[in-house]
C-alpha positions in Angstrom: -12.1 16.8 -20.5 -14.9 19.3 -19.2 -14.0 21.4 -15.8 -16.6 20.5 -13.6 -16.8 22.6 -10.3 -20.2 22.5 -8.2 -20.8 24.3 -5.2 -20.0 21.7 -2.6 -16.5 21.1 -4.9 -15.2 25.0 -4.6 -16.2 24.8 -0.6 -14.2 21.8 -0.1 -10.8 23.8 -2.3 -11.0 26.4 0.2 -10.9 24.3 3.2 -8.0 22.5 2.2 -4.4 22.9 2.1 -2.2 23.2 -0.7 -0.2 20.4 0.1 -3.8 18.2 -0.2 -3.8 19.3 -4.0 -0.3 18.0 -4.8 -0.9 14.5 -2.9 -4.4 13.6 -4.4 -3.1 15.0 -8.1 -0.5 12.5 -7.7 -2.1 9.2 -6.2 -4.8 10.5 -9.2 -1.8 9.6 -11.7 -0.9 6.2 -9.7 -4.3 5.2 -9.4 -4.2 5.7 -13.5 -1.1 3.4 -13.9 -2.6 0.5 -11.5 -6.4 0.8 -13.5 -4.1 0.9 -16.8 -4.8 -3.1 -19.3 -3.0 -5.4 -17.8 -0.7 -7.6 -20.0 -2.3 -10.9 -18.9 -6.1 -9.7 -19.7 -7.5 -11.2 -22.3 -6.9 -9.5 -25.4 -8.0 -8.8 -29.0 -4.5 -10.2 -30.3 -5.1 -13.6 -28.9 -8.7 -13.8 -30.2 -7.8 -12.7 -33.3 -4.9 -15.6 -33.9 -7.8 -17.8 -32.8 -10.3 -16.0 -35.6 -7.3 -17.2 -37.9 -6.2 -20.5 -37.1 -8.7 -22.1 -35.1 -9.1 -25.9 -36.8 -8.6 -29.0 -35.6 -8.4 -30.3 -32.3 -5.7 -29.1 -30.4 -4.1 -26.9 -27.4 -4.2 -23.3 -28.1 -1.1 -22.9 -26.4 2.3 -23.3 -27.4 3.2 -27.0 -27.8 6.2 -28.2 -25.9 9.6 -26.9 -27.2 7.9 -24.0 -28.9 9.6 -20.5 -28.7 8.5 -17.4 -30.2 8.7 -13.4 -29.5 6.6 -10.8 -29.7 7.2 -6.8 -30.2 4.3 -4.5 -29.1 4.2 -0.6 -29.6 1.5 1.1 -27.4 0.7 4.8 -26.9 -1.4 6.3 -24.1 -2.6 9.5 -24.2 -4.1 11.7 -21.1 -5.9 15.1 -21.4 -6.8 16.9 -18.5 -7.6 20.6 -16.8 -5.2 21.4 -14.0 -7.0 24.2 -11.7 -4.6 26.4 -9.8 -5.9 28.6 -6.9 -4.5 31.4 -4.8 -6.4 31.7 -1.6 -6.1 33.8 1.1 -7.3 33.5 5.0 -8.8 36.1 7.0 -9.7 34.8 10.3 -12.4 32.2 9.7 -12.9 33.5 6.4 -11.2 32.6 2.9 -11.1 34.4 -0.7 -10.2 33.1 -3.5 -7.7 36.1 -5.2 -6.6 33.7 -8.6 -7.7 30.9 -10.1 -6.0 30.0 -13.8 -7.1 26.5 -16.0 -4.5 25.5 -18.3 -4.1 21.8 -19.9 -2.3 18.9 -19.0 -1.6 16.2 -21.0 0.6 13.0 -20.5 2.3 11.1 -23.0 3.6 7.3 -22.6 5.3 5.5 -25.1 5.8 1.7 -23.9 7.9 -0.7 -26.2 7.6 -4.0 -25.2 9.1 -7.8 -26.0 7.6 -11.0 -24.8 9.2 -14.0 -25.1 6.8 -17.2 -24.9 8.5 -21.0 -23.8 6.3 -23.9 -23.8 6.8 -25.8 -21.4 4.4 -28.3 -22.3 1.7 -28.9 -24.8 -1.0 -27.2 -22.3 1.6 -25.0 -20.5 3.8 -22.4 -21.5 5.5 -19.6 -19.4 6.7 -16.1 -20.4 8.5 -13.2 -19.6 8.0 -9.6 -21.0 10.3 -6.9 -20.6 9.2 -3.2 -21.2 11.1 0.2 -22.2 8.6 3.1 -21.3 9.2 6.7 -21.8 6.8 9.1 -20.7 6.2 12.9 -20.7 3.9 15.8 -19.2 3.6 19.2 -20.5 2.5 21.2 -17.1 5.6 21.0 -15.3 7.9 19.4 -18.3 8.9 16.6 -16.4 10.0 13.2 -18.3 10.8 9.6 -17.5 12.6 7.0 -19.5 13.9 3.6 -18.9 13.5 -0.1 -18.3 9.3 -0.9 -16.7 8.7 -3.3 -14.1 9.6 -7.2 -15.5 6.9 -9.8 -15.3 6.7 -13.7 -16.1 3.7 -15.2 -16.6 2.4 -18.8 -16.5 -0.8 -20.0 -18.4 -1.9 -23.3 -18.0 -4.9 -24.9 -20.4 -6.6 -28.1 -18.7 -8.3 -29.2 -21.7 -7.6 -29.2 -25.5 -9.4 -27.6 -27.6 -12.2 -29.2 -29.3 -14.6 -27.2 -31.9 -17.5 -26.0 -30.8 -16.5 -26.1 -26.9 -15.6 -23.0 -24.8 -11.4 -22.8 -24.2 -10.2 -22.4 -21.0 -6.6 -20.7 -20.1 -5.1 -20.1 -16.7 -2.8 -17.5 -16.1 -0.9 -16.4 -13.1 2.0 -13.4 -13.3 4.4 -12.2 -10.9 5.8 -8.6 -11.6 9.0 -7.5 -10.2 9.8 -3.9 -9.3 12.7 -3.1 -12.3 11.3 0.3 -13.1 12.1 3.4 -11.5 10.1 3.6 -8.3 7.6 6.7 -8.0 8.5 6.3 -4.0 12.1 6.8 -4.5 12.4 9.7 -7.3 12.3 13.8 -6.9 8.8 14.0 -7.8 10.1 17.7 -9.3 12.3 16.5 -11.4 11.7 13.0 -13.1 8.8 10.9 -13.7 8.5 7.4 -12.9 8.6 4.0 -15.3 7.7 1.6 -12.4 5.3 0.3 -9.9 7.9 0.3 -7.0 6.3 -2.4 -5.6 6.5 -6.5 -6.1 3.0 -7.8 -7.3 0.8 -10.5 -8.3 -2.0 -11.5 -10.5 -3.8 -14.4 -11.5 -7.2 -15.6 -13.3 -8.9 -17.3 -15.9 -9.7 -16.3 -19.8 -12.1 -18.2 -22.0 -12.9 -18.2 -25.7 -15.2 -20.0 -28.0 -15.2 -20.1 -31.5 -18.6 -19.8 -33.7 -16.9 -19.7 -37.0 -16.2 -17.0 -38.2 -17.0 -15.1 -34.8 -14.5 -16.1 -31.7 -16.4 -14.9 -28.5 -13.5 -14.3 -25.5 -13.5 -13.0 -22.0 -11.1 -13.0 -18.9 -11.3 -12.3 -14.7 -8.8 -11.7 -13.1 -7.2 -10.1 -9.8 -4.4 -8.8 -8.4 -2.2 -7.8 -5.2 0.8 -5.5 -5.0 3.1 -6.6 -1.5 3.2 -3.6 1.2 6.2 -1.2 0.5 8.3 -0.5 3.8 11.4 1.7 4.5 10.5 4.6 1.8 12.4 8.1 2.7 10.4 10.1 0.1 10.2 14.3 1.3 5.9 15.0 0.5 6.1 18.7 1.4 6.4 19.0 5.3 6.6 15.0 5.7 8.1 12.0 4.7 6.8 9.1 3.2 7.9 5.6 5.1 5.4 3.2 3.9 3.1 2.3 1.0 -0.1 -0.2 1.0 -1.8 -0.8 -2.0 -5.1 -2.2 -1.8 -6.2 -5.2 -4.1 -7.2 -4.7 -7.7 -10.3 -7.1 -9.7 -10.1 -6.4 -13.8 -12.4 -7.8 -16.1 -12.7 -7.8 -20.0 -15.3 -9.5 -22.7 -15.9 -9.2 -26.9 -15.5 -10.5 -29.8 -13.6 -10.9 -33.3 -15.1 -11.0 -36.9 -12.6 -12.9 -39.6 -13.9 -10.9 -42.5 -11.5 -13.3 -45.1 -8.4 -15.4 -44.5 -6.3 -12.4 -44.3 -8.3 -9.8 -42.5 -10.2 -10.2 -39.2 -12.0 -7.7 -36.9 -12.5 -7.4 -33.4 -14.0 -5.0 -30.6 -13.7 -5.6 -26.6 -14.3 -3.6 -23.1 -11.7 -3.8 -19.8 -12.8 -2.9 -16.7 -10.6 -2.7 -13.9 -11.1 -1.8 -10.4 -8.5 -0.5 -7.5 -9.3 -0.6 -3.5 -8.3 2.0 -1.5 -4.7 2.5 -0.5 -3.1 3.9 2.8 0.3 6.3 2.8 2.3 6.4 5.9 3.7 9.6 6.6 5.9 11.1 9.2 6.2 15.0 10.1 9.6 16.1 11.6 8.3 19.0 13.0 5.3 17.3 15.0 6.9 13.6 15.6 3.4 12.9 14.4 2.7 10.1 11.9 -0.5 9.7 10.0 -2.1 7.6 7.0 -4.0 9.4 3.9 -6.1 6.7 2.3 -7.3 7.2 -1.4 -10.9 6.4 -2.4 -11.5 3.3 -4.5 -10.8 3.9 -8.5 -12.5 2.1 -11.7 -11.4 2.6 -15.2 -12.8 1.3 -18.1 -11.7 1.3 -22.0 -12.9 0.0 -25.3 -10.6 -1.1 -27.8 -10.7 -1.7 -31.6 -8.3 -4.2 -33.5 -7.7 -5.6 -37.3 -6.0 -8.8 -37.8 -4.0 -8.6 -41.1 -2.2 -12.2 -42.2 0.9 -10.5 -42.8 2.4 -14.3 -44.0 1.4 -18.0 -43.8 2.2 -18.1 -40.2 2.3 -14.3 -39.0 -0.5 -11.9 -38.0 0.2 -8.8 -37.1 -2.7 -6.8 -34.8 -3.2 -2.8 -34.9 -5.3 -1.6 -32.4 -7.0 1.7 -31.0 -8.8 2.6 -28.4 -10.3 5.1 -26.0 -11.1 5.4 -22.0 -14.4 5.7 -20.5 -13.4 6.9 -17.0 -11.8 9.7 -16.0 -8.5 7.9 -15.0 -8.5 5.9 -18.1 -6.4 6.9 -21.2 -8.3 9.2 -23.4 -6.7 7.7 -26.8 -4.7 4.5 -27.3 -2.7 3.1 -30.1 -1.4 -0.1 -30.9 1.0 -2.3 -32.7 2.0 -6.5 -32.1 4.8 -7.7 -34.3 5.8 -11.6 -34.0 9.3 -11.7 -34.5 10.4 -15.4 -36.1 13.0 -16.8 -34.3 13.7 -19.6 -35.5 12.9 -19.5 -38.9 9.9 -21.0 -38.6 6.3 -21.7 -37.0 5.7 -24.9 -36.8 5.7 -25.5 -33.1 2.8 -23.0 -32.6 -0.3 -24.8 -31.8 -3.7 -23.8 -34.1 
């Protein structure tokens, strides 16, 4: 990414404290894990299984009994300039004596499974566990282990019926399994969580105009206040965390080129409100709230289909960020692993 420093940006670095750097360099890096794709957005994967199988009149969901798994690879990649400054104070006055740009970049690997259940015909309920590892080069720091578990529910009123727009609704409750970025030694480890319990819930929609399938999604989300946090910031210590709501959005479309190969392209927006930190200073007795600003990401994404068997598509996909927060390069892979034996209890 380019450095960009106006005039207004260098006056602002000298009136601040070094501490203020750290702090707004990290809640940059949460602000990038909350804005990241949801797993309940409405994706190329799913419009590319309809680009395939789309037919007769039927739920697009699992029907009732039906199990199957999924496997999904992803890779994020984020490429930054980290700007370092050595400034000295002379009464009212400050000078800058160093400043040194080197790179940063942060690597996140994130293995997934997702089981799906249906529940009913129109109703099927999931659960997705995730094994992230992750890595960044300016201060060497890694993180690896078990992500945040989530269930989902998604619920489809109406069959589906050519030529008619589908409707699925989702809702997904996340639970804080991952290693908390409230709770670690920010100096040594890097975290695979949220830390915080969460919700989400909205409504995708789909419509197929043979061979294109047109698909979109709203959705929004809330993360539950964190209390009793002992976390050392520098001079204080971090009691409380409250994260502001979060709106993502997502719309395009898939090509079926043949019966074995299908295209598709799509753009996710998300948006994060403000957040407040609660921190107490020892020293002072004092406690005060920092509040970020408000944070939008948005990234296009690439996928091919390729029938892979009668029943099985497997989806590549790539992408890239259009925001600063967002990932500047992301890869893909969704593998449906056949439990038992056979498909037939997938819906079209």
């Amino acid at each position: 990414m380019n450095i960009r420093i106006s005039a207004l940006t260098l006056s602002l670095l000298l009136a601040a404290n070094a501490p203020v750097f750290a702090d707004e360099a990290e809640d940059l890096e949460k602000a990038r894990d909350a804005l990241s794709k949801q797993d309940n957005d409405a994706d190329t994967e799913k419009a590319l299984e309809q680009v395939f199988e789309a037919a007769e009149k039927n739920y697009s969901l699992l029907r009732k009994g039906g199990k199957s798994l999924n496997f999904n690879s992803d890779y994020s990649y984020y490429g930054d300039q980290r700007i370092d400054l050595t400034i000295e104070r002379d009464g009212e006055s400050s000078v800058i004596r160093n400043a040194d740009v080197s790179p940063v970049a942060s690597h996140t690997f994130t293995n997934s499974f997702t089981f799906d259940y249906g529940l009913l015909d129109n109703l099927t309920v999931s659960a997705r566990m995730p094994l992230i590892a992750k890595y960044e080069t300016e201060d060497e720091l890694s993180g690896y282990g078990l992500g945040d578990l989530s269930s989902t529910f998604r619920w489809q009123p109406f069959s589906y019926v050519p030529g008619r727009m589908s409707q699925t609704y989702f809702f997904t409750a996340r639970f804080p399994t991952g290693e908390s970025p409230y709770e670690i030694d920010e100096s040594e480890s890097l975290a695979t969580g949220s830390g915080s319990y969460g919700t989400s819930g909205g409504v995708s929609v789909s419509k197929v105009l043979d061979p294109v399938v047109v698909f979109g999604s709203l959705s929004a989300g809330y993360s539950f206040p964190i209390t009793g946090l002992n976390q050392v910031r520098n001079d204080s210590i971090l009691t409380e965390v409250r994260s502001g709501p979060s709106a993502s959005f997502s719309m395009g479309f898939a090509y079926s080129l043949s019966y074995e190969v299908s295209l598709s392209m799509s753009f996710q927006g998300s948006y994060s409100h403000k957040s407040d930190f609660v921190l107490f200073t020892p020293s002072t007795g004092e406690e005060t709230t920092s509040t970020t600003s408000s944070q939008m990401s948005g990234i296009m994404n690439f996928a091919l289909g390729l029938r892979v068997s009668p029943k099985t598509i497997t989806n590549i996909n790539v992408g890239f960020g259009m925001t600063e927060l967002s990932p500047d390069i992301i890869l893909g892979i969704s593998l449906p692993i056949n439990i038992e034996g056979r498909n037939s209890s997938q819906g079209s």
